[in-house]
VOMI-299232 format. One record per residue: residue in three letters; x, y, z of N, C-alpha, C in turn. Coordinates in steps of 0.001 Angstrom, whole numbers, plus 500000, padded with zeros to 6 digits. Layout:
REM VOMI-299232
alaXYZXYZXYZ
...
REM end
This chain:
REM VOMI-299232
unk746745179042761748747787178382760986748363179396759985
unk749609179473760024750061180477759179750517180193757514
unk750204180892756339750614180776755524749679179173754943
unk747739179556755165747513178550754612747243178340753630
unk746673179400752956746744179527751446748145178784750689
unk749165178971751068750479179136750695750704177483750790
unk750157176697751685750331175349751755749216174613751243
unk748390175084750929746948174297750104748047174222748425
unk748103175596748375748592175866746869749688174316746736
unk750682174389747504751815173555747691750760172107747266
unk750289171583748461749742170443748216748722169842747094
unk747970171460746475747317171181745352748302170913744071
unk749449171582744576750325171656742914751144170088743054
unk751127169524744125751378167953744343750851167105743645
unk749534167077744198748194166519743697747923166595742133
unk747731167552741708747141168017740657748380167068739289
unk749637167926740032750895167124739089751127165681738999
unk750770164832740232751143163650740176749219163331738967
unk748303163788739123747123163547738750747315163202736862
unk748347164771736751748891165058735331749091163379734674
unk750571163489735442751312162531734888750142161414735134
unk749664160831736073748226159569735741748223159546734301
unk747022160731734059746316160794732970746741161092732008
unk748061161982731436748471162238730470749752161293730182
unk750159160189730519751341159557730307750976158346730198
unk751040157940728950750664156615727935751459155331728861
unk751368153721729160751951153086729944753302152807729517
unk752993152849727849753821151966726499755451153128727016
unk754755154683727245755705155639727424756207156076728492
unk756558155454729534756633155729730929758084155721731133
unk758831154613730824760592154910730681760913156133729671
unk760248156561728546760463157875728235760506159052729423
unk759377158447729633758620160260730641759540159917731583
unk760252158828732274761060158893733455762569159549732991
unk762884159298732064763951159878731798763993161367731772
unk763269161577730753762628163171731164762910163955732554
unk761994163214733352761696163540734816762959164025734826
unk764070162588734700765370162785735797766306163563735248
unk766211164014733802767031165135733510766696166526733721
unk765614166667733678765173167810734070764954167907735149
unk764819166827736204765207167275737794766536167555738529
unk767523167606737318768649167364737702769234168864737108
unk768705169601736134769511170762735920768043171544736421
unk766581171670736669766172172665737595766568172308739045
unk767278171506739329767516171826740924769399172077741315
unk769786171711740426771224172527740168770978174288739801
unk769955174590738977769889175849738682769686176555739639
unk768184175634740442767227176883741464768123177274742571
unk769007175758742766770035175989744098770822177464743693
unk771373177415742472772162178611742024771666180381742290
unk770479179870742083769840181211741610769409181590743495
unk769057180816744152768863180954745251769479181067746222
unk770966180707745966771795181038746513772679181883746703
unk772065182808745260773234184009744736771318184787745675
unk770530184543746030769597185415746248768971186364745325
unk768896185698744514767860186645742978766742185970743349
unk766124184607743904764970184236744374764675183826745755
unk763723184108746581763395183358747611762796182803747518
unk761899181904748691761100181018748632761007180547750281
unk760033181996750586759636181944752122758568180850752648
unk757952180264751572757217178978752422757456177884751446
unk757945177058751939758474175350751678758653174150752342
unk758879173551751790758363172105752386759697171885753733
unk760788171673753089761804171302753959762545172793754103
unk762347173441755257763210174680755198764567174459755931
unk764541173484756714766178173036756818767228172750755543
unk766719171824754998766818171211754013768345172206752983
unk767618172665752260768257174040751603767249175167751443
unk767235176295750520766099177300750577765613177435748925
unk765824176252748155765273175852747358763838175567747310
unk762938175441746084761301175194746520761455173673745554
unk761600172912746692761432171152746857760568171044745811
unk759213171411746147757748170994744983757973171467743351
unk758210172605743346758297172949741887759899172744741240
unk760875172490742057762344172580741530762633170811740983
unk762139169918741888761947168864742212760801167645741484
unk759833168579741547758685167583741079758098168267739773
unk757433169675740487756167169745739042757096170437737495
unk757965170901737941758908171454736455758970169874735884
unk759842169405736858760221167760735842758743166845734999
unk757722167183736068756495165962735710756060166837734254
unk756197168214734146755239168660733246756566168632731997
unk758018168317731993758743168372730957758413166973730589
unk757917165879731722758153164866731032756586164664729823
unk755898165148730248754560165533729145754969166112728039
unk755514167387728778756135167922727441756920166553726429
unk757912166310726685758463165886726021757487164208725064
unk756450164011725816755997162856725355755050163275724030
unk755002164621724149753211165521723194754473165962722442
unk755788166086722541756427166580721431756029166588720395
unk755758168146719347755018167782718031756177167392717281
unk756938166542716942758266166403716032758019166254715336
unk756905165913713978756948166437712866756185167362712086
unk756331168323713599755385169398712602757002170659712769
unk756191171592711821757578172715711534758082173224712444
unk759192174445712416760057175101713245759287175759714227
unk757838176713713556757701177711713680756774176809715238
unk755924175727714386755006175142715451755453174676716760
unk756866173868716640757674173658717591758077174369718618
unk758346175737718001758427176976718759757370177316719712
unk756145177471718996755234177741719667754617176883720760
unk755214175194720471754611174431721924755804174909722781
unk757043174783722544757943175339723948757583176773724618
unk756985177557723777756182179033724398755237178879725133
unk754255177520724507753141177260725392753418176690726386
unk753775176181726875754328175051728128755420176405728632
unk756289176703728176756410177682729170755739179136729484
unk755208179491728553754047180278729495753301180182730501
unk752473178836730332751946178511731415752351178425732655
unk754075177871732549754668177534733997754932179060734989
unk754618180208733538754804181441733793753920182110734976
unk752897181904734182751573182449734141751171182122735773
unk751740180777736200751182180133737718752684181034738582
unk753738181382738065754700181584738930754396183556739138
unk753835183766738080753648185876738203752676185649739416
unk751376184511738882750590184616740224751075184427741539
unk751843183566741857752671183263742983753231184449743448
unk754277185357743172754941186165743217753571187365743551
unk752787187503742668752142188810742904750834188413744395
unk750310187153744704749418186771745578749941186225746670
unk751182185598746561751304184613747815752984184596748409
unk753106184418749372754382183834749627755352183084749725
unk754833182224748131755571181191747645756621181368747131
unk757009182741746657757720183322745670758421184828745708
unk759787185129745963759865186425746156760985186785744915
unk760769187934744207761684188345743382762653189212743949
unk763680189099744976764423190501745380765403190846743700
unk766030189830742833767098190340741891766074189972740916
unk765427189471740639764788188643739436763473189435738554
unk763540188438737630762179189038736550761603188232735934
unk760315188292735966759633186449735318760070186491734168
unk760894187560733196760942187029732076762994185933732043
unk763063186290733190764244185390733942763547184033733478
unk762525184169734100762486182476734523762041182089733188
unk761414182758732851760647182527731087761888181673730107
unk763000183087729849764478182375729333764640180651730411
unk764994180714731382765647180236732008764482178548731923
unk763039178863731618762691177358732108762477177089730360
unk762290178076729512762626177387728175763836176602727895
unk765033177088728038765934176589727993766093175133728229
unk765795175417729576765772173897730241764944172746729757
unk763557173556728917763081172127728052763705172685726641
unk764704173147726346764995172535725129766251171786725423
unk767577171847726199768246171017726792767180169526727222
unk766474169924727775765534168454728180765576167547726875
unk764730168463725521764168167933724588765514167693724121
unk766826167918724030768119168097722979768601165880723705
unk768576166306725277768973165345726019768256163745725134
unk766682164455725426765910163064725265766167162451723554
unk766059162939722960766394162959721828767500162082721368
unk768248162333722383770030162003722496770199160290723005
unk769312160557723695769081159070724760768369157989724122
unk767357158241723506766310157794722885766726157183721107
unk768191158046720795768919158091719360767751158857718340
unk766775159611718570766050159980717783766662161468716943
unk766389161470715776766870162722715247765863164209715945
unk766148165010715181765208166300715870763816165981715153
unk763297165057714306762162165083713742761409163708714587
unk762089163344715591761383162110716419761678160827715521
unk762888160703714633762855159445713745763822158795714264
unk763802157303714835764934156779715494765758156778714348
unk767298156886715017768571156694713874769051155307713740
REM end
């Protein structure tokens, strides 16, 4: 079977993400975290299409390769499930500096699993790109996430409804 490593990974990062959201997403908070989901599934898969289409990324093993040459699992599912955490652990009233540092943490991590990808497996190919691309590029997207929810929700930037 070819590329099985490459499809365990896939199905573990399924698993593991839908496992996330189980356990880390309060019941009271679930129309939060869905909103989340759907904004942030909606500008990482407008982006990845972009970026993948100009060919700065591949993505030689995926779920639907008819489909487009986008990666379905992470463009689709685990970016959105882990913004919608993000956005629920939001520290909003702690300072600038701390704030900063959870959007570093959460995106590091998403980092940290994508260098491995790229450097071990064939989930991931950089022909134009640079993880610190994606670094900019998936911060962004949770602070647009966090700017969105905020917006939706009427909460100021300190989490206080208006």
């Amino acid at each position: 079977m070819a590329y099985k490593k490459e499809r365990m990974i896939l199905t573990m990062s399924w698993l593991v993400t839908a496992v996330l959201l189980l356990l880390f997403i309060p019941k009271n908070k679930i129309r939060e975290a869905h909103v989340s989901f759907l904004f942030k599934q909606v500008i990482t898969w407008l982006f990845g299409l972009v970026v993948v289409e100009k060919g700065l990324i591949k993505y030689p093993v995926r779920i639907f390769k008819k489909a487009n040459k986008a990666s379905f699992t992470f463009e689709y599912f685990v970016y959105p499930a882990l913004c919608s955490i993000f956005n629920i652990y939001f520290p909003e009233r702690k300072g600038l500096f701390h704030r900063g540092l959870y959007y570093t943490f959460h995106t590091s991590i998403i980092i940290l699993f994508e260098i491995y990808a790229v450097k071990y497996t064939k989930l991931i190919k950089y022909p134009k790109w640079r993880w610190y691309w994606s670094f900019i590029s998936i911060w962004m997207t949770y602070y647009f996430a966090r700017v969105y929810y905020c917006w939706f929700f009427q909460k100021d930037g300190e989490g206080k409804s208006i």
